[in-house]
BAKE-401369 format. One record per residue (C-alpha): x, y, z; residue in three letters. Coordinates in steps of 0.5 Angstrom, whole numbers. Layout:
+-------+-------+-------+-----+
:    c1 :    c2 :    c3 : res :
+-------+-------+-------+-----+
:     X :     Y :     Z : ALA :
...
+-------+-------+-------+-----+
END
This chain:
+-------+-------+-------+-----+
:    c1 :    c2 :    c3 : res :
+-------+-------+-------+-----+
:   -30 :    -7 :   -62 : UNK :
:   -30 :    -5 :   -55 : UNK :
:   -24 :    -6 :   -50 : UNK :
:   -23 :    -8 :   -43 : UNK :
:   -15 :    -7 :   -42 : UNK :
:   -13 :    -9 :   -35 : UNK :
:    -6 :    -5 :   -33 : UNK :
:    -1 :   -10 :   -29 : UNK :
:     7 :   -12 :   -31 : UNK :
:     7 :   -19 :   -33 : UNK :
:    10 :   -25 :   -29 : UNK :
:    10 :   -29 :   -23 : UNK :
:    13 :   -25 :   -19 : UNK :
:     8 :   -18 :   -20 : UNK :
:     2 :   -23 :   -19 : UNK :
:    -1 :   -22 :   -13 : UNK :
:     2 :   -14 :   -12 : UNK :
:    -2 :    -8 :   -12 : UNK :
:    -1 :    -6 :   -18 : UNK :
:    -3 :   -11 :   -22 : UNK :
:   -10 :   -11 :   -19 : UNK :
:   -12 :    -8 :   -26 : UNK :
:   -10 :   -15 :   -29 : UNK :
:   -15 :   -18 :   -24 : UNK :
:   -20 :   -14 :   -25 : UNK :
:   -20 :   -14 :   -32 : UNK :
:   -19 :   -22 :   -32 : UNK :
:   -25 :   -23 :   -28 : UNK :
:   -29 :   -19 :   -33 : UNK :
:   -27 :   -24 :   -38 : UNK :
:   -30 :   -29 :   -33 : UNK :
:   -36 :   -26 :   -33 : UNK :
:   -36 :   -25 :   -40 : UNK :
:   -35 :   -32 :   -42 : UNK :
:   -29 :   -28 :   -46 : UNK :
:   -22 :   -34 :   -46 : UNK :
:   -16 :   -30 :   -46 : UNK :
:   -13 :   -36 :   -51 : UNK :
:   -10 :   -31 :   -55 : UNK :
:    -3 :   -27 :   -56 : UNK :
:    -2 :   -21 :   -61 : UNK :
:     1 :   -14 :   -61 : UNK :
:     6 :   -15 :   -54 : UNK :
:    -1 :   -18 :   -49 : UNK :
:    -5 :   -23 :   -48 : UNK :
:   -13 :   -22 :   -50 : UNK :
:   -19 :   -26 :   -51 : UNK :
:   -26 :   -24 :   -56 : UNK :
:   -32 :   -25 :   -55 : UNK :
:   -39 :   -23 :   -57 : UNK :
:   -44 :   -20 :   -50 : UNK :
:   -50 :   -15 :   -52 : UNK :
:   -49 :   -16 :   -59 : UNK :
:   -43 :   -12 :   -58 : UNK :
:   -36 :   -15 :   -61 : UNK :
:   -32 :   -14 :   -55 : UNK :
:   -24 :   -16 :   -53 : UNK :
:   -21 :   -16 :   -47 : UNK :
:   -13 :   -14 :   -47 : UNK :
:    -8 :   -15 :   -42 : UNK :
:    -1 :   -12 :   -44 : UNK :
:     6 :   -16 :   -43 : UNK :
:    10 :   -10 :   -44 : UNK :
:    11 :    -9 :   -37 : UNK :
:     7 :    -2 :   -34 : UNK :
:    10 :     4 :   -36 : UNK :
:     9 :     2 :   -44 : UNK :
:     3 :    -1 :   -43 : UNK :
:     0 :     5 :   -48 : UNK :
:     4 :     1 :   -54 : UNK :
:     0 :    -5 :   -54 : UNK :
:    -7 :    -2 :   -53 : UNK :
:    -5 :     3 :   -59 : UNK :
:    -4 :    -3 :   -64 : UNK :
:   -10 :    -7 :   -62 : UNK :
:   -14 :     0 :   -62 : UNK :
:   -12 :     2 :   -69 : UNK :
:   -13 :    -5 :   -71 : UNK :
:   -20 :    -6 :   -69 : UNK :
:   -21 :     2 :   -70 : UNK :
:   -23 :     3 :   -63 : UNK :
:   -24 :    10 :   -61 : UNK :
:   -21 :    12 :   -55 : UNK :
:   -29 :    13 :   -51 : UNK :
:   -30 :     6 :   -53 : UNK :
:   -23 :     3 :   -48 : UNK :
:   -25 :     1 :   -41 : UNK :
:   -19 :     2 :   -37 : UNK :
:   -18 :    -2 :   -30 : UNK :
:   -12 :     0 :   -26 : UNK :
:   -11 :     1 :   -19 : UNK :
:   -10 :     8 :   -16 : UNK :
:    -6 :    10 :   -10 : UNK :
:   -10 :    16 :    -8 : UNK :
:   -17 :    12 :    -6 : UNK :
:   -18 :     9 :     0 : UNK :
:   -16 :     0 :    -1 : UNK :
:   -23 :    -3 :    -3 : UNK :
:   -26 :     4 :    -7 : UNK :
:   -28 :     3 :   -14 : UNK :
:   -30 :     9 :   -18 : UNK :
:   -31 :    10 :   -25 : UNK :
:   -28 :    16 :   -29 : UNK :
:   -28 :    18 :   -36 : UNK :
:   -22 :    21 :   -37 : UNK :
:   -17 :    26 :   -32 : UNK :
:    -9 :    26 :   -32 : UNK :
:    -4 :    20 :   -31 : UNK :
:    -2 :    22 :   -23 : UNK :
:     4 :    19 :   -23 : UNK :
:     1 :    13 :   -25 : UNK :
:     6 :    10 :   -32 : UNK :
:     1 :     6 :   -35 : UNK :
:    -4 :    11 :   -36 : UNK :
:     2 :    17 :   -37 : UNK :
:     4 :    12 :   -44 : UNK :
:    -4 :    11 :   -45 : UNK :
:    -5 :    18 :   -46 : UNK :
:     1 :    19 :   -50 : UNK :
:    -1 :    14 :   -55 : UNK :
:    -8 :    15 :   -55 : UNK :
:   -10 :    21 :   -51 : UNK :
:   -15 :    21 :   -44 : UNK :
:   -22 :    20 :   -47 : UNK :
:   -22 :    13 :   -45 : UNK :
:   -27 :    11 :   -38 : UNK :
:   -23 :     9 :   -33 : UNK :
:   -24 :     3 :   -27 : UNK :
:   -19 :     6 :   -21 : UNK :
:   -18 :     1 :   -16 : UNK :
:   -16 :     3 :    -9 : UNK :
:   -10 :     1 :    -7 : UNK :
:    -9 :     7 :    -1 : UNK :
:    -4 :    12 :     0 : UNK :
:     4 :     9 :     1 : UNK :
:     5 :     9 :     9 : UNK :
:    10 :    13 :    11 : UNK :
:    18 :    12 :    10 : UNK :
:    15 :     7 :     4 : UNK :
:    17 :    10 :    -3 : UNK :
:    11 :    11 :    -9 : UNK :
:    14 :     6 :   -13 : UNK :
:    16 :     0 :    -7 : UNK :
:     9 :     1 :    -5 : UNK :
:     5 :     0 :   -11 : UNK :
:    10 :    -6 :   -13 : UNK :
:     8 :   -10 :    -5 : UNK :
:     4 :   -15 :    -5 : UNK :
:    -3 :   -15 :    -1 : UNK :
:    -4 :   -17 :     6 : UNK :
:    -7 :   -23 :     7 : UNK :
:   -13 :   -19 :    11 : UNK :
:   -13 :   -15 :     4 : UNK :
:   -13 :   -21 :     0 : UNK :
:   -19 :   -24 :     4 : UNK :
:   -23 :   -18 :     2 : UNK :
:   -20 :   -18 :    -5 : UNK :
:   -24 :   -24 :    -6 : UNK :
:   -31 :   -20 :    -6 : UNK :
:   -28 :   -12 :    -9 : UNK :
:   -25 :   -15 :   -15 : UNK :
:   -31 :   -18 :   -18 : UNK :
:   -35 :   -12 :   -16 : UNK :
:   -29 :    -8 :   -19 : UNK :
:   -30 :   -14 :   -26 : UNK :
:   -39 :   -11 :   -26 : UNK :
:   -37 :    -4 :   -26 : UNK :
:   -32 :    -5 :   -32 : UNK :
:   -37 :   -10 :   -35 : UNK :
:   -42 :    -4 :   -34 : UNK :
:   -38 :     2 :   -37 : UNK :
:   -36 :    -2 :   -43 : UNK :
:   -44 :    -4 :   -44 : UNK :
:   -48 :     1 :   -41 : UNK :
:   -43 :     6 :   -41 : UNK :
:   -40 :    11 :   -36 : UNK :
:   -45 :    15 :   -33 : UNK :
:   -50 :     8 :   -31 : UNK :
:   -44 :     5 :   -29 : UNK :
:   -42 :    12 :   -25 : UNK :
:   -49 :    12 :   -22 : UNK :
:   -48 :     4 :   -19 : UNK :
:   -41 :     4 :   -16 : UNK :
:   -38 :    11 :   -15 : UNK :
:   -44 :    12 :    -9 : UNK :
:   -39 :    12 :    -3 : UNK :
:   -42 :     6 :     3 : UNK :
:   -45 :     8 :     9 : UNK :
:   -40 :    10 :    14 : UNK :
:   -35 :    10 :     9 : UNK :
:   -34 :    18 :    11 : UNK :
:   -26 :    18 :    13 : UNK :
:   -25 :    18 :    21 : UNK :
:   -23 :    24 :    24 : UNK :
:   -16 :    25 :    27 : UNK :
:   -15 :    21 :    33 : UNK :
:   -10 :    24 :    39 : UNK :
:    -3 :    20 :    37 : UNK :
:    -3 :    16 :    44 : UNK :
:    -1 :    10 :    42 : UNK :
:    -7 :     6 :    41 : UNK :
:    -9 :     2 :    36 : UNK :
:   -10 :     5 :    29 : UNK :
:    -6 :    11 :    32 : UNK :
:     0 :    15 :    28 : UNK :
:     4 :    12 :    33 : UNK :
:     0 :     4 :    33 : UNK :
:     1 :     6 :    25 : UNK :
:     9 :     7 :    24 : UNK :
:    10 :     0 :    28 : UNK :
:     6 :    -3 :    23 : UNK :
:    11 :     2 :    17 : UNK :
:    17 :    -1 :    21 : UNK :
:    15 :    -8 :    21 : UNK :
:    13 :    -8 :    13 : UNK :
:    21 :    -5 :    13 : UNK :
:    23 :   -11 :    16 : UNK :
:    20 :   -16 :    13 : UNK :
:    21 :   -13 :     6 : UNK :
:    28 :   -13 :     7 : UNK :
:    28 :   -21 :     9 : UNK :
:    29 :   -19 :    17 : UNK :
:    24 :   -23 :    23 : UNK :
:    20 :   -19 :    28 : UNK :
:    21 :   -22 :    34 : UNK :
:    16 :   -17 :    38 : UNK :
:    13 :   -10 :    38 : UNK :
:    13 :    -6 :    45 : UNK :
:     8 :     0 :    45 : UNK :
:    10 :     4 :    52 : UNK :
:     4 :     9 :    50 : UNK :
:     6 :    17 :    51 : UNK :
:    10 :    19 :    56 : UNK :
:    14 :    24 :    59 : UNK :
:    22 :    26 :    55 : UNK :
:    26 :    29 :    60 : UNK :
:    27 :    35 :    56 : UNK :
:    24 :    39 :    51 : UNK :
:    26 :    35 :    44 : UNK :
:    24 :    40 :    38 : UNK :
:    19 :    43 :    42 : UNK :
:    15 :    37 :    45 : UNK :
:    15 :    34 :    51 : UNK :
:    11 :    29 :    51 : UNK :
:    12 :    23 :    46 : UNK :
:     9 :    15 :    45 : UNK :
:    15 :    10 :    47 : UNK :
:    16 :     3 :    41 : UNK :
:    21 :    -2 :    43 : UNK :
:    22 :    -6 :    36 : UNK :
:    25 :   -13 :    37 : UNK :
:    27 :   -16 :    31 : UNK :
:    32 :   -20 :    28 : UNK :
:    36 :   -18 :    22 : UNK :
:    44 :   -18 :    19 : UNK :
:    47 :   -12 :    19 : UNK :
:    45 :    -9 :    12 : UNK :
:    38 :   -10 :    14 : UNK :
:    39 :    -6 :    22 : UNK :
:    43 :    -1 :    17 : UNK :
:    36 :     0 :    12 : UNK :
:    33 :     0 :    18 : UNK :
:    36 :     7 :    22 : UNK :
:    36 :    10 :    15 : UNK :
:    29 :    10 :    15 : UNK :
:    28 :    12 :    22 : UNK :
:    32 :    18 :    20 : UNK :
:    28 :    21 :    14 : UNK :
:    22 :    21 :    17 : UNK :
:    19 :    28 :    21 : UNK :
:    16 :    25 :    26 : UNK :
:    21 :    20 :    30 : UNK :
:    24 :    24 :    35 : UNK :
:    29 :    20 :    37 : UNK :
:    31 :    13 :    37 : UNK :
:    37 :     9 :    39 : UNK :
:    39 :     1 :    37 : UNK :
:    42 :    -3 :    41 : UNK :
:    45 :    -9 :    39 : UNK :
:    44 :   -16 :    43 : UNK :
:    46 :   -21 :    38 : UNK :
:    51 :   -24 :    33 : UNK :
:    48 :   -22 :    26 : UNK :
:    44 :   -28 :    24 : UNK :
:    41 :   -31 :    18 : UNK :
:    33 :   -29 :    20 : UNK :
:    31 :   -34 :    15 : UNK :
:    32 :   -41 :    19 : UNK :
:    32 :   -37 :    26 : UNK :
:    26 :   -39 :    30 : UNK :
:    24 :   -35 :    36 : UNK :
:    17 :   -36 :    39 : UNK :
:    14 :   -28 :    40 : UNK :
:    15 :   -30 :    48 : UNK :
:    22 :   -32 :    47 : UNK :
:    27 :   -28 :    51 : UNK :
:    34 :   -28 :    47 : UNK :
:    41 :   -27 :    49 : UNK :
:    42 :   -20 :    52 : UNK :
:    35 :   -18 :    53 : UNK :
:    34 :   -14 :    60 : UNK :
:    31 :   -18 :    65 : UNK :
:    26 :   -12 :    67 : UNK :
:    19 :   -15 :    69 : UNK :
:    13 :   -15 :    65 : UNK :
:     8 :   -10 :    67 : UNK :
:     3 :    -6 :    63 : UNK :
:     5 :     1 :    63 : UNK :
:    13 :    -1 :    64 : UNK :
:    17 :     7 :    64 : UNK :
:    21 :     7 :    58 : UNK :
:    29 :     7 :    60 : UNK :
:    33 :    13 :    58 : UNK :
:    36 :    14 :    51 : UNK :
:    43 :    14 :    50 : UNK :
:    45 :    14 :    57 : UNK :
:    47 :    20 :    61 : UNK :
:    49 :    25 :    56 : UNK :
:    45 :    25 :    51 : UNK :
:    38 :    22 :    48 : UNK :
:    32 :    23 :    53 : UNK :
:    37 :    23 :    60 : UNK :
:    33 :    25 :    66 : UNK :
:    37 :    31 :    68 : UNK :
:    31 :    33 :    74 : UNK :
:    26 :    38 :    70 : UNK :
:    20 :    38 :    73 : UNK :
:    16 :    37 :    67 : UNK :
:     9 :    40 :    68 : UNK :
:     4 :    36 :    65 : UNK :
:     0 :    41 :    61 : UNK :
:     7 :    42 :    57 : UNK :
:     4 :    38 :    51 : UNK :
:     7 :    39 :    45 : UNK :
:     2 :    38 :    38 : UNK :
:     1 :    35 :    34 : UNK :
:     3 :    29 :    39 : UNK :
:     8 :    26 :    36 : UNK :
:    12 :    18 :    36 : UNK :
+-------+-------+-------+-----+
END
């Protein structure tokens, strides 16, 4: 008997994260198979079927992550698999989103799935990693790896998973190094973009820590009202060796939990200089508040809308980035150029 063995934690609510693509990769795998996940044995879900005149059984343990290798260990001893002939799919935070590679096996990387299947069964299976990409920063491993997919990524999970379900498919028939010769060429043009200046365009560091910032709030119930990128600017004095940096206003709406959450992860992060919040509003429930994006709301400075708009000094006279009459030349650039 073969096994496709899909990682995941059961339950609604863990459906659509990233790591649980490993379930709907091997569940599509059974799709193609013709395989019916109808049965419940040894703490998983899983179907058998026949493909090739191989006797196949596709695995989906409902031990939650971190035991997942208890549930393979029974079905494997019972079945008499050897470790070679267990396909893995799981998803992998060191590939970019939407790259597949087919492995045999390597070390767990932080990853409790496989660390509790190398425990109970060793490294010797194949693996299909699915990449889900590296955690934004101020995002922990393990928040990451619990959100949900973005519904752009999603539109594209409806064409890289069932690529992901024929790489398991021929890992498990064929073997890994025809399933290896097949999908882990890296496309045309996938190289990795060089690194672009931090001048607040977009897909910048300064462009992606907004995108971090509004995931933060989002995460914790709050409404994003409007994200302002004022590009690089002057500070008015040296702050921790730069003199120049990329000016975000972030409106949003939240309870004071939230703003809290919000300044502590602004705060742990190396490459906000400075920041300053400014409170225009009572605390609200962002669940029922609607505000189109265009809406000005209570206390918002009535400063006319203009392209390049010169970013208000942070934190008055006597802190913050003040104006206290330097004349800053403008070859005084510090880098890496930072937000």
């Amino acid at each position: 008997m073969r096994l496709l063995v899909g990682l995941g934690n059961p339950g609604h609510k863990y459906e659509r994260t990233r790591h649980n693509v490993g379930f709907r990769i091997a569940a599509e795998a059974a799709r193609k198979l013709g395989i019916a996940l109808d049965q419940e044995r040894w703490d998983a879900v899983l179907g058998t079927g026949r493909a090739r005149s191989e006797h196949l059984a596709v695995v989906l343990p409902q031990t939650f992550m971190n035991a997942s290798g208890e549930s393979v260990a029974k079905a494997a001893r019972f079945w008499k698999t050897d470790p070679s002939a267990i396909v893995v799919a799981h998803d992998e935070l060191d590939l970019p989103f939407g790259r597949i590679q087919v492995k045999v096996g390597g070390g767990a990387a932080g990853h409790n799935g496989l660390r509790s299947l190398h425990q109970h069964l060793g490294d010797g299976y194949l693996r299909v990693r699915f990449g889900i990409g590296k955690a934004p920063p101020l995002w922990e491993g393990a928040d990451w790896v619990l959100a949900k997919f973005t519904p752009e990524e999603e539109t594209q999970l409806g064409e890289l998973v069932p690529q992901a379900a024929e790489a398991a498919v021929a890992a498990l028939l064929e073997g890994p190094g025809a399933a290896m010769n097949k999908f882990n060429r890296r496309p045309a043009g996938a190289d990795e973009a060089p690194e672009r200046a931090d001048d607040g365009s977009r897909g910048s560091p300064a462009a992606a820590r907004g995108g971090t910032m509004r995931g933060i709030v989002q995460r914790e119930g709050g409404k994003v009202i409007r994200v302002e990128n004022w590009g690089k600017k002057k500070t008015a004095y040296e702050v921790k060796k730069h003199l120049r940096a990329v000016y975000l206003r972030f409106l949003y709406l939240g309870t004071t939990k939230m703003v809290a959450e919000f300044e502590r992860n602004l705060r742990m992060t190396d490459d906000v200089l400075k920041y300053q919040s400014v409170k225009i509003g009572d605390d609200v429930d962002p669940a029922t508040r609607q505000v189109e994006p265009d809406v000005k709301l209570p206390g918002d400075p009535e400063v006319p809308e203009r392209a390049a708009r010169e970013p208000e000094p942070f934190g008055g006279e006597d802190r913050g980035f003040s104006d206290r009459g330097r004349d800053l030349p403008d070859e005084a650039v510090a880098e890496p150029d930072t937000e």
